[in-house]
N, C-alpha and C positions, 0 to 999 in steps of 0.2 A: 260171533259167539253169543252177543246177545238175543240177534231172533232165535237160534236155539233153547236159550234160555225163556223167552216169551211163551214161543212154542212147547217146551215142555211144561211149562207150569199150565198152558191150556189145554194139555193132552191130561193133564192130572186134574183136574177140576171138569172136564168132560166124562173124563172114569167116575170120577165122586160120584156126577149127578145119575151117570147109567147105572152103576149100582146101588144109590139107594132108591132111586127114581120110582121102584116096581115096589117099596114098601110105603111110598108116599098117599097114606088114602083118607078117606075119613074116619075120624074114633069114632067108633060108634056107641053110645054107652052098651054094659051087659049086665050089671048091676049098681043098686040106686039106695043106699039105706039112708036111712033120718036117725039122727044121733040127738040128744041132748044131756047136755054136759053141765054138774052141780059145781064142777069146780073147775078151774083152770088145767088144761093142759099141754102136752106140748107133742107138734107134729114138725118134721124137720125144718128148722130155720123159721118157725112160728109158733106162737104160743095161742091158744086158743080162748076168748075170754067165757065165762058163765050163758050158756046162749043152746039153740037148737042149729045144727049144722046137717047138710047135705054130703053124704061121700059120694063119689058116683069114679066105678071102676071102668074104664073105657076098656075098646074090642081085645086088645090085646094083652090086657092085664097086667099092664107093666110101668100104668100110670092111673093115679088117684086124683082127683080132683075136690077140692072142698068147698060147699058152695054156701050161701047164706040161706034162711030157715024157705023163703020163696023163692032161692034160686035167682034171683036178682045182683048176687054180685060173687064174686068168686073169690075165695082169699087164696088157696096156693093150688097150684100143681104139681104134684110132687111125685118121683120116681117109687115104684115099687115094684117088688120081685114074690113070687106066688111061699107062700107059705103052710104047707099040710100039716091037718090034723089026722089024728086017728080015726075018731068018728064027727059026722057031721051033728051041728047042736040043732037042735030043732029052733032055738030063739034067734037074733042077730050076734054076732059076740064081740065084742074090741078086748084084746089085749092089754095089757101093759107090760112095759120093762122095768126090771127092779131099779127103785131113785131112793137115794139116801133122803133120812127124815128131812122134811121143813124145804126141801124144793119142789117144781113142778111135776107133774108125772105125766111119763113120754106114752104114748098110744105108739105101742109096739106092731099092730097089726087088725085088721078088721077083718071078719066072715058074714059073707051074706047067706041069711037062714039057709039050711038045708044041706049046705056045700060045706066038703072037706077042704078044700082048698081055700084059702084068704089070702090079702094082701098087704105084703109087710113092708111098712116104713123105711126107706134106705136113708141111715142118719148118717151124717158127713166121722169120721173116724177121727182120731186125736191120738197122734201117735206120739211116741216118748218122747219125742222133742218140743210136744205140745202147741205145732199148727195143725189147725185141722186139713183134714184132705178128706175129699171125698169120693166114692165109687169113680163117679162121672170126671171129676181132675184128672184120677189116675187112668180113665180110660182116654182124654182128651190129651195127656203128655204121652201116652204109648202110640196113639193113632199120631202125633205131631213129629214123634219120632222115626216114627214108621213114614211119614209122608218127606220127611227132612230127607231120610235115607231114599227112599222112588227116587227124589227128586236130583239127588250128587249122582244117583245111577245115570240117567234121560238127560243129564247136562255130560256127561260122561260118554254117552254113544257117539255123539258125532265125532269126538276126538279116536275113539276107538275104531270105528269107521273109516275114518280119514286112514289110520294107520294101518289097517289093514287093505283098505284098496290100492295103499302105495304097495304094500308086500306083493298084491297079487298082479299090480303092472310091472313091475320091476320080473319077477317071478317069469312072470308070462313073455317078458322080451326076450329074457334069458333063454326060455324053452325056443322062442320063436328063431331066435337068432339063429341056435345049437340044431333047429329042425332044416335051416337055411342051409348054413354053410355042410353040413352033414349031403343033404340032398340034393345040392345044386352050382356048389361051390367048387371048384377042383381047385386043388392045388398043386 
């Protein structure tokens, strides 16, 4: 039962890699703006100090990167998801989300000139029981569940298997026998 079990968890981890395998490529940047910042603000899980900052939105838009004024070091990479506007602004434009007086204020989203579409901040959620959770948990405990379940299925075949090839030996002597004595047998 246990090579089973070896085996199906390599049968599951060979799937993983063939289906994301063909998204695996390089980000390529698609836009590059220069920010500088009079005050402190905040980007998910960072606060950002008084300074000139790089965003650079890679190929697929669904990740942000912030960089330092020459590019020389990188403070986060952070998840983002596309966010439209009505019309596109002819300047750069950042966002923000409403923050109560006298704390930081969060950069809710940035647009690179010209374009409707920009990229917004996925900030981790704080639900009523007040741990945070974030997009990415919630999708890491559904995909963990989902793989827990493959995985009690493909530990589950060979017993299934087993049970039904006994049904169809069993099955098949019964016919063979009954085709036997039927055809060959006098009594």
């Amino acid at each position: 039962m246990n090579a089973y079990r070896n085996l199906a968890v390599i049968a599951i981890v060979a799937t993983t890699f063939a289906v994301l395998a063909p998204n695996a490529r390089a980000q390529m940047t698609i836009q590059k703006l220069k920010v500088t910042i009079s005050e402190p603000v905040e980007v998910p899980n960072l606060v950002l100090p008084v300074g000139t900052y790089v965003f650079e939105a890679l190929e697929n838009g669904r990740v942000t990167r912030i960089f330092s004024a020459d590019e020389s070091h990188i403070y986060a990479t952070l998840l983002t998801q596309p966010k439209e506007r009505r019309e596109p602004m002819d300047n750069p434009t950042i966002t923000f989300k409403q923050s109560q007086r006298g704390e930081v204020e969060r950069i809710d989203s940035w647009f690179y000139p010209a374009e409707s579409i920009g990229n917004e901040f996925v900030y981790p959620r704080t639900p009523v029981d007040g741990r945070s959770e974030s997009k990415l948990d919630v999708f890491t405990k559904e995909a963990g569940r989902d793989v827990a379940g493959a995985v009690e299925d493909v530990v589950a075949i060979p017993e299934y298997l087993a049970v039904h090839a006994e049904h169809a030996v069993v099955g098949s002597s019964i016919a063979t026998g009954r085709f036997f004595r039927a055809n060959f047998l006098v009594n």
